[in-house]
Backbone as JSON Lines, residues from 0, in Angstrom:
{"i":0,"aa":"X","n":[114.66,94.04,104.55],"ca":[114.93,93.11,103.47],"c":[114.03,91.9,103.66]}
{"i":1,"aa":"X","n":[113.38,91.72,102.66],"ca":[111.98,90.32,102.66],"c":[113.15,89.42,101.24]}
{"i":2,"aa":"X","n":[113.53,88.57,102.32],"ca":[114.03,87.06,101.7],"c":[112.99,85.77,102.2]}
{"i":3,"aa":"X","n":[113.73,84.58,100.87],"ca":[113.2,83.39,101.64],"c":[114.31,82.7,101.63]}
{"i":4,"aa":"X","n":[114.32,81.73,102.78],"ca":[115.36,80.78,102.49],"c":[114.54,79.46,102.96]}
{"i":5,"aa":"X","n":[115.15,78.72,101.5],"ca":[114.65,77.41,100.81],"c":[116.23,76.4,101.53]}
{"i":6,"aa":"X","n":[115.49,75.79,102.46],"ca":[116.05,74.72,103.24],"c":[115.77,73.47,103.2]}
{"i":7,"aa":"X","n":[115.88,72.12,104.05],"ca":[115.31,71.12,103.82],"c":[114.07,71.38,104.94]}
{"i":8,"aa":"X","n":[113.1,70.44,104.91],"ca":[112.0,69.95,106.31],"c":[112.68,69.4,106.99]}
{"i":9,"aa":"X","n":[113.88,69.38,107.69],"ca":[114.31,69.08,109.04],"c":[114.62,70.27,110.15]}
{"i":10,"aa":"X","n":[113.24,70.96,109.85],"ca":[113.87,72.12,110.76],"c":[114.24,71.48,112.47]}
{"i":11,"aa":"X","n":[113.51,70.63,112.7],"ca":[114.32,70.08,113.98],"c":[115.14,69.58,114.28]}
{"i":12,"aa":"X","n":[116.48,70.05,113.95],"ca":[117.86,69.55,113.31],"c":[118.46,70.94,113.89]}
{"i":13,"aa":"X","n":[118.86,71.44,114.77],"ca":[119.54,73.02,115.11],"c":[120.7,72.4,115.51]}
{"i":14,"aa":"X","n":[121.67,72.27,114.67],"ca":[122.88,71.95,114.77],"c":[124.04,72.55,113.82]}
{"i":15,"aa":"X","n":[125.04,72.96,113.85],"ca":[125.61,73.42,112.98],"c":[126.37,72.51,111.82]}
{"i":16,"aa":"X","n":[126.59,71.02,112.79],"ca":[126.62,70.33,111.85],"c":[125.56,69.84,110.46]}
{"i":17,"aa":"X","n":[124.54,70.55,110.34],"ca":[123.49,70.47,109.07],"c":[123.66,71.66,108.05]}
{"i":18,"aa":"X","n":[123.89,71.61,107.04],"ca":[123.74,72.99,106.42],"c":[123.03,73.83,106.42]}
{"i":19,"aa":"X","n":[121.71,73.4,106.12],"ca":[120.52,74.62,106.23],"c":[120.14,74.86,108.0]}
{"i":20,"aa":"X","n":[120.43,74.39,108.94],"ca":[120.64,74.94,110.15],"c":[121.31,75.74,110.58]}
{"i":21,"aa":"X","n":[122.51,75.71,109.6],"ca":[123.95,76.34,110.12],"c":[123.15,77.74,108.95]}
{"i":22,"aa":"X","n":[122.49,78.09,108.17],"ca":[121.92,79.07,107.51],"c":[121.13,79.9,108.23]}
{"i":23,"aa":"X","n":[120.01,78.71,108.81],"ca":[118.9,79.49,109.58],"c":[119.52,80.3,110.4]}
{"i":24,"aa":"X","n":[120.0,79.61,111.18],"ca":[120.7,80.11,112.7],"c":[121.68,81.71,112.35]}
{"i":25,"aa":"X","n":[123.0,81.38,111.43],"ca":[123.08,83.07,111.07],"c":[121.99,83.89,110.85]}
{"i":26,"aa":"X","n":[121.65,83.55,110.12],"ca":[120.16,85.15,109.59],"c":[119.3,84.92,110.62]}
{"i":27,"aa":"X","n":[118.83,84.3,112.03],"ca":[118.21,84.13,113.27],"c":[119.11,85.31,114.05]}
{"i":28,"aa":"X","n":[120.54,84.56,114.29],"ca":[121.35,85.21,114.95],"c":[121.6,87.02,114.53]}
{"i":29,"aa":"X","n":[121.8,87.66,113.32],"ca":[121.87,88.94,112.73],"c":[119.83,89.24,112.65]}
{"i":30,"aa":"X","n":[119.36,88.81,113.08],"ca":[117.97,89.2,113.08],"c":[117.42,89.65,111.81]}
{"i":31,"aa":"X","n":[117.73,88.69,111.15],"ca":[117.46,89.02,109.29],"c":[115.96,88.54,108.91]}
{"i":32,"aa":"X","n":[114.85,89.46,108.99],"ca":[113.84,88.72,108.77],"c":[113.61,88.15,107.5]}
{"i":33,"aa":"X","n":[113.12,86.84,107.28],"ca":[113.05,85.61,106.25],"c":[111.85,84.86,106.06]}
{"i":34,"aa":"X","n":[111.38,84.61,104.58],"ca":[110.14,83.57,104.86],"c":[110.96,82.07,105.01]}
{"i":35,"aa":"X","n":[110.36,81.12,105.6],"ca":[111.48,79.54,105.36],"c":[110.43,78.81,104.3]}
{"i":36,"aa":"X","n":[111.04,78.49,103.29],"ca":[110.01,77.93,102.29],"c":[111.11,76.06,102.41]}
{"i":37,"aa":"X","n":[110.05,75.48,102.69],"ca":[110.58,73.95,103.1],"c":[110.57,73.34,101.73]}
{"i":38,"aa":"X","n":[111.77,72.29,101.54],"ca":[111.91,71.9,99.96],"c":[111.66,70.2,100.36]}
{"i":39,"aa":"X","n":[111.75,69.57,99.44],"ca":[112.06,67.94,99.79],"c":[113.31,67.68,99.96]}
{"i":40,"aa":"X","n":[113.51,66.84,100.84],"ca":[115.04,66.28,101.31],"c":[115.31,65.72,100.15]}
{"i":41,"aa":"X","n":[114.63,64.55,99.98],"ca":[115.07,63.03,99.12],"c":[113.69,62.84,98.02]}
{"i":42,"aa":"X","n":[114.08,62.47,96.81],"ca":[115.45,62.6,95.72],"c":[115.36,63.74,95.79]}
{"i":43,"aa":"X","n":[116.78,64.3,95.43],"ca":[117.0,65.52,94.92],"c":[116.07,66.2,93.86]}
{"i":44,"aa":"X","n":[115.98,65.18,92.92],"ca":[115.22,65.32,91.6],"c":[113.58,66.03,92.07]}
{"i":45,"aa":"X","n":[113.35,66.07,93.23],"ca":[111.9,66.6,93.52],"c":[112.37,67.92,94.13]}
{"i":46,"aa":"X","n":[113.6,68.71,93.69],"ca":[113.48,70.03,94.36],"c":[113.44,70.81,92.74]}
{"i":47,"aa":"X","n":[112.37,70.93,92.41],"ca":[112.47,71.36,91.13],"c":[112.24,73.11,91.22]}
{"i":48,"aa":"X","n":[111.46,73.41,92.38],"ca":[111.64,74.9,92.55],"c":[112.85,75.51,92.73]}
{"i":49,"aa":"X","n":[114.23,74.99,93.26],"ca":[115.32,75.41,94.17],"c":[116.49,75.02,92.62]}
{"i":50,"aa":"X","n":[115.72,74.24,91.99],"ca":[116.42,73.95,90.46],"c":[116.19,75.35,89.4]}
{"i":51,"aa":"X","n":[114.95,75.47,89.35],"ca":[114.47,76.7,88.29],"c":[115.12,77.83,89.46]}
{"i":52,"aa":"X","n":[115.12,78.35,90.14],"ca":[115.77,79.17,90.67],"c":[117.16,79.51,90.79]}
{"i":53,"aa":"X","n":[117.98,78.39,91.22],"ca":[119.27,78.88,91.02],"c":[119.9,77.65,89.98]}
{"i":54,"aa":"X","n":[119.27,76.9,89.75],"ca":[120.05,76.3,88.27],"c":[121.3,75.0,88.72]}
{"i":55,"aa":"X","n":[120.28,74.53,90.29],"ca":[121.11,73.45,90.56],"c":[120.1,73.14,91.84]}
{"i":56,"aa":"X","n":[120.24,71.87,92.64],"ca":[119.54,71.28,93.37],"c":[119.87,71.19,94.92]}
{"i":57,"aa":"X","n":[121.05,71.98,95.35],"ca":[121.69,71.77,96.35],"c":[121.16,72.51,97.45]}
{"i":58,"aa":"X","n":[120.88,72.43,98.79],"ca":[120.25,73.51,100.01],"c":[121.34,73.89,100.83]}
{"i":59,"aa":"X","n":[121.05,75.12,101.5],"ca":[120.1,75.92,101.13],"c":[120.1,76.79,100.01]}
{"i":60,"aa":"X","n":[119.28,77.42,99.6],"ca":[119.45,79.14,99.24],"c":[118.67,79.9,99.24]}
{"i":61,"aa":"X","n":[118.8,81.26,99.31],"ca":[118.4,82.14,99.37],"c":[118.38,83.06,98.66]}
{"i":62,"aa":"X","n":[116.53,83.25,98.33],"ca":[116.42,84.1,97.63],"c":[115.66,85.87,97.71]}
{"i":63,"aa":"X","n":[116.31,86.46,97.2],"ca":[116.14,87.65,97.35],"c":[114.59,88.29,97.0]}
{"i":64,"aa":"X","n":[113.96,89.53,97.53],"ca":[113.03,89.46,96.94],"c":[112.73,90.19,95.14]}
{"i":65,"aa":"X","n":[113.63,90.19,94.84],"ca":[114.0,90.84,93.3],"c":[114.14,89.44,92.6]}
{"i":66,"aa":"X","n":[114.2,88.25,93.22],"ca":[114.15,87.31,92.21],"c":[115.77,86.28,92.18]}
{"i":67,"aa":"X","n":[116.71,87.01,92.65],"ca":[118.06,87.02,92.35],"c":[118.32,85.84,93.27]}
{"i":68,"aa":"X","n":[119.52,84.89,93.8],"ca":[119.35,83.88,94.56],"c":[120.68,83.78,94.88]}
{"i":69,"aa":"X","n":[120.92,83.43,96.0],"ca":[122.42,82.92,96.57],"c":[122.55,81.9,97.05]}
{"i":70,"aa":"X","n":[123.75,80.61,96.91],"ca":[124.55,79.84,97.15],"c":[125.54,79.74,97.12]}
{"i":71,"aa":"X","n":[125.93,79.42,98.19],"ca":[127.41,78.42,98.38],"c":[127.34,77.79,99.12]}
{"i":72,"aa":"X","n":[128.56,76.88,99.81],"ca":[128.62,76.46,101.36],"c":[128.27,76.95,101.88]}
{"i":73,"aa":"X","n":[127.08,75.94,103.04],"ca":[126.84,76.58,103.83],"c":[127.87,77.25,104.7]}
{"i":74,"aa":"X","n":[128.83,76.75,105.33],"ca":[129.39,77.85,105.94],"c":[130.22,78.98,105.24]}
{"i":75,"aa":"X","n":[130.27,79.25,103.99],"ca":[130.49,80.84,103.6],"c":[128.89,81.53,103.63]}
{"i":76,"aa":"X","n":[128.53,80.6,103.36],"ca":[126.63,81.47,103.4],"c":[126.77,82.28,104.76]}
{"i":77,"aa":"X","n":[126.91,81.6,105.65],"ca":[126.71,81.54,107.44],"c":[127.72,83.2,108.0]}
{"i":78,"aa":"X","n":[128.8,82.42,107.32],"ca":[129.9,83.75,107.45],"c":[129.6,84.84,106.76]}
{"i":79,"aa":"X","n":[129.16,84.92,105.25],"ca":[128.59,85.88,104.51],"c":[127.38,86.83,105.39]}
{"i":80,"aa":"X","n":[126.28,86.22,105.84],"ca":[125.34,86.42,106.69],"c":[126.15,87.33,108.44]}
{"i":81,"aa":"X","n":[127.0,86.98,108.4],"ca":[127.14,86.64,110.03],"c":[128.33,88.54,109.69]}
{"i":82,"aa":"X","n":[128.73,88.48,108.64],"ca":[129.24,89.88,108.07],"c":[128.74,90.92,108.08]}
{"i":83,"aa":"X","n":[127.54,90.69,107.69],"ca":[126.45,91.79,107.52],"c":[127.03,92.03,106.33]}
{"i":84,"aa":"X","n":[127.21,90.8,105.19],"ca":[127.49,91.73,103.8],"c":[126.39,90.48,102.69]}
{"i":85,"aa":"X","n":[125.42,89.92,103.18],"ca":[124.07,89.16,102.91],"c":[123.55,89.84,101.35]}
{"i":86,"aa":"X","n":[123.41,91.58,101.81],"ca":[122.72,91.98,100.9],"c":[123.96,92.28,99.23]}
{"i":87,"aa":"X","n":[124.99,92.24,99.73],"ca":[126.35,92.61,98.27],"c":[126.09,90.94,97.67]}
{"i":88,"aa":"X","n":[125.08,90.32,97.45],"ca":[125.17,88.96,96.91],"c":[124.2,88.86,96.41]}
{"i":89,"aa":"X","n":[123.39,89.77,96.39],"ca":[121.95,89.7,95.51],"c":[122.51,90.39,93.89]}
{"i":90,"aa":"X","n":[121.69,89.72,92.59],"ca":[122.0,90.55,91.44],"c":[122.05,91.97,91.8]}
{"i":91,"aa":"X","n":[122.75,92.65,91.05],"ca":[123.02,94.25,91.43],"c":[123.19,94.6,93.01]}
{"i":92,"aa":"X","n":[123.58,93.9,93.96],"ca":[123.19,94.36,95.26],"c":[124.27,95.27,95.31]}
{"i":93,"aa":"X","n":[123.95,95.82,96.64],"ca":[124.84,97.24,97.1],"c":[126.47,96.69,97.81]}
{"i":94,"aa":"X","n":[127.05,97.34,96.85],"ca":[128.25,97.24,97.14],"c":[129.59,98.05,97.42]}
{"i":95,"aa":"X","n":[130.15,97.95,98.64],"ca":[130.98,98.65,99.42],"c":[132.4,98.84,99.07]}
């Protein structure tokens, strides 16, 4: 599976207290290979790619390579990921 996940530029932040750390680190941890496409922290208003994509401004998410994109909290992301059920969250994904 070829995803990206669109985080902030603080990748030197490995803490679980950060959201998009607490992202990386599941799909690190389940060995989910990923491109990391870095967004702007601050204003929000300059994440205009992570806007046209999922139709809101918030990090992380992840997008599939079909186009399709996932969010939530990060920690249901983390837990979602950490399930091995990552891929039932893509449009049409495979479901059990």
């Amino acid at each position: 599976m070829s995803i990206k996940l669109h985080r902030c530029r603080f990748t030197f932040l490995r803490s679980d207290r950060f959201e998009c750390s607490r992202v990386q680190k599941a799909l690190d941890d389940q060995g989910v290979d990923y491109e990391l496409v870095k967004e702007p922290y601050w204003p929000r208003s300059r994440r205009k790619e992570v806007e046209r994509l999922s139709g809101q401004r918030q990090l992380p998410v992840i997008e599939f390579e079909d186009g399709s994109v996932y969010r939530e909290e990060s920690s249901d992301m983390a837990a979602t990921i950490r399930s091995g059920q990552l891929d039932t969250k893509r449009v049409g994904g495979l479901r059990e």
